[in-house]
C-alpha positions in Angstrom: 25.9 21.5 -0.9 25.0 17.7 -1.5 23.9 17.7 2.0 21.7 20.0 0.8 20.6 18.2 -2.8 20.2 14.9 -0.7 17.6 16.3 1.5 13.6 17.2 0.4 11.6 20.4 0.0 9.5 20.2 3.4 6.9 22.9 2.3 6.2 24.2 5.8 5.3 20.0 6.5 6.0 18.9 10.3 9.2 17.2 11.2 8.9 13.4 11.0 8.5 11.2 14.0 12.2 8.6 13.7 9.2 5.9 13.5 7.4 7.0 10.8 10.0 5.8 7.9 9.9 2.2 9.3 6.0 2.7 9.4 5.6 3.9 6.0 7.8 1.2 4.8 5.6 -1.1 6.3 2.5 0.1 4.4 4.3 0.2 0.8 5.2 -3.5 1.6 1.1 -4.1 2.4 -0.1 -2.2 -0.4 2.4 -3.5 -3.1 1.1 -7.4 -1.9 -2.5 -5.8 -2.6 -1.5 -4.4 -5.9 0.5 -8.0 -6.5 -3.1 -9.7 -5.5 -5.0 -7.7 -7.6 -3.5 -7.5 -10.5 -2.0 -11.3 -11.2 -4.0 -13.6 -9.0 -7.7 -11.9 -8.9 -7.7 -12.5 -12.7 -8.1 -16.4 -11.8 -10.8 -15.6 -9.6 -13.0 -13.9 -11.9 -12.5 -16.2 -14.8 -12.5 -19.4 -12.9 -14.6 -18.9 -10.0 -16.9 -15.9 -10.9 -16.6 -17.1 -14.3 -16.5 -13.1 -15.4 -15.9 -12.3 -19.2 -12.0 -11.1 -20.1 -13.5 -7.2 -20.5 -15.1 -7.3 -17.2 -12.0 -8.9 -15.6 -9.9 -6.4 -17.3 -11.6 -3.1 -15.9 -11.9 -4.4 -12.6 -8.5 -5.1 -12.1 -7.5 -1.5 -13.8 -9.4 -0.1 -10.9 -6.2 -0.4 -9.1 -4.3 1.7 -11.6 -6.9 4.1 -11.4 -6.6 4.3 -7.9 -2.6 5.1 -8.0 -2.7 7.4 -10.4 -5.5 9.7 -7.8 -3.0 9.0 -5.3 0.4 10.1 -7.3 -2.6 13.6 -7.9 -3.3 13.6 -4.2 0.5 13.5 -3.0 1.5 16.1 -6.0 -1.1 19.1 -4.6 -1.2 19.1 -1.2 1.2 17.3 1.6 -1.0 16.1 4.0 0.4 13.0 3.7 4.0 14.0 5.1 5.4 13.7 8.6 2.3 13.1 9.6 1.1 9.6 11.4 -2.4 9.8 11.3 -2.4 9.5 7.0 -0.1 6.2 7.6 -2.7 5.0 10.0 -5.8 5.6 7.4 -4.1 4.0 4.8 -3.6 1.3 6.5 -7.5 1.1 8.0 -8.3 1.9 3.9 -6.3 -1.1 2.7 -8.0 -3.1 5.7 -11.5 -2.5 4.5 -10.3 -2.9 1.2 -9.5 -6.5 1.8 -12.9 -6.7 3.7 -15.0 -6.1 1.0 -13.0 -8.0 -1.9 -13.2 -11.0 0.6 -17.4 -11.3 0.9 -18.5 -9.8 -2.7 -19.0 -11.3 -6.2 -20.0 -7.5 -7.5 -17.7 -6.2 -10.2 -18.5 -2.4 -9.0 -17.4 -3.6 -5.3 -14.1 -5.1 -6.6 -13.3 -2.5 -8.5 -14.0 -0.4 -5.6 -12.0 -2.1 -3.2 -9.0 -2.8 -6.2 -9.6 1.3 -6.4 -8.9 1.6 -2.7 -5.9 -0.6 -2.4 -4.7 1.5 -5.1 -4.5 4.6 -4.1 -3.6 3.3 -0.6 -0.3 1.9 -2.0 0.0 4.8 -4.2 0.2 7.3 -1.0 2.4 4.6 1.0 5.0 4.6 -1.9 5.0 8.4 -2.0 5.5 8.4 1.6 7.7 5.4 2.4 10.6 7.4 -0.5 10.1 11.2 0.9 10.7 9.8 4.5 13.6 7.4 3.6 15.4 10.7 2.5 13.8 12.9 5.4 15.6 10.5 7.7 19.0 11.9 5.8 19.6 8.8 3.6 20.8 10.0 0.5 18.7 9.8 -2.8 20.8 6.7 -4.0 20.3 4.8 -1.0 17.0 5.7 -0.2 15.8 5.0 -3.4 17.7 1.4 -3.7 15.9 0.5 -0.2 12.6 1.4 -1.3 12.9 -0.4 -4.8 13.9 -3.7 -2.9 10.7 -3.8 -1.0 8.7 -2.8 -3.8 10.1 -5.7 -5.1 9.8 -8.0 -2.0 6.1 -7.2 -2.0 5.6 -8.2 -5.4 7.2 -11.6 -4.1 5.1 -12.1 -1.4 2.0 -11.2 -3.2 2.4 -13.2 -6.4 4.0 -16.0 -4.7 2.0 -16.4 -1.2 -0.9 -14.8 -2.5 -0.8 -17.5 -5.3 -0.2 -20.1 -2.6 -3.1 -19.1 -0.4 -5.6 -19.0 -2.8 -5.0 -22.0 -4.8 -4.2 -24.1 -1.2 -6.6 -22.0 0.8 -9.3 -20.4 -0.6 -9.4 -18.1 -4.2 -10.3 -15.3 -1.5 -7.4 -16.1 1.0 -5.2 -13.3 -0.6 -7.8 -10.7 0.7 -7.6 -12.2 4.5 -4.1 -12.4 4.1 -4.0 -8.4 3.5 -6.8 -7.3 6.2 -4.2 -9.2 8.1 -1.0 -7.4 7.0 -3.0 -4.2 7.0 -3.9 -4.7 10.9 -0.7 -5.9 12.0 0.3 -2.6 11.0 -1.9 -0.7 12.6 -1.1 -2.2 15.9 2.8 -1.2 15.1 2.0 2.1 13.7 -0.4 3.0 17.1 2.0 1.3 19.6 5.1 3.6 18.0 3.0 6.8 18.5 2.0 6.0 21.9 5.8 5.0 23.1 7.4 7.7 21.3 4.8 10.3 23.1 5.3 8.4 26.7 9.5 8.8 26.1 
């Protein structure tokens, strides 16, 4: 039936909490701004300010492609991610530290770790933030137009404000911007779990 067709294969995952779609949401939006950051405004960091060669600049900032493809791998063979809130949680703490360490390091290998990080944080958020839309019972359609509007609403935010901050601010405002975003959620995500557990 379309009821049916409009609906994902759970796999034997848990039912999702109603907060968890809203949560997950929140995360893509983070993670997209991180991806946004790392990928169009670092590059001004490390030429300008770090004064990094093209190559260098280039494979550092690949590190977050890197890190959403492992993440599109991880989601694909196993679903530890789903209806779960403790994974929404950790990829928020991981895109947290992640903003952590691009904020107090000049190292190449830490940026690309922390780039890694952020990407395969978002990459998880994304998976999640679409299989939950439709969990909820949002059709495919729908689901998938919501979710493509704040992918693109992070991009916004992180090539625009990110932008902003670090030519305003600091070149390393972007990454205290996204501890920021990543912690705010974390306080939502928590307080949800606890109040939906007390009701």
């Amino acid at each position: 039936t379309e009821s049916d067709t409009n609906q994902p294969e759970t796999n034997g995952s848990p039912s999702c909490p109603p907060y968890l779609l809203f949560v997950a949401r929140m995360g893509c939006v983070t993670g997209v701004f991180g991806i946004a950051v790392a990928r169009v405004v670092f590059p001004a960091l490390g030429k300008d300010i770090l004064h990094w060669s093209n190559s260098q600049i280039a494979l550092v900032t690949s590190m977050a492609l890197v890190g959403q493809a492992a993440a599109v791998l991880s989601t694909y063979i196993s679903a530890w991610w789903r209806g779960r809130t403790w994974p929404q949680v950790a990829l928020q703490l991981v895109m947290l530290f992640s903003g952590i360490l691009a904020l107090f390091t000049k190292s190449p290998i830490v940026f690309g770790l922390a780039f890694f990080l952020i990407g395969f944080a978002q990459g998880v958020a994304y998976t999640a933030a679409l299989y939950h839309g439709i969990a909820a019972g949002s059709s495919r359609g729908k689901a998938g137009g919501i979710h493509e509007s704040l992918m693109a609403g992070g991009h916004i935010i992180g090539n625009v404000f990110g932008g902003l901050a670090a030519q305003n601010i600091s070149p390393t405002a972007p990454y205290s911007i996204l501890s920021i975003m990543a912690g705010v959620c974390i306080l939502v995500t928590l307080s949800a779990a606890y109040f939906y557990r007390k009701t």
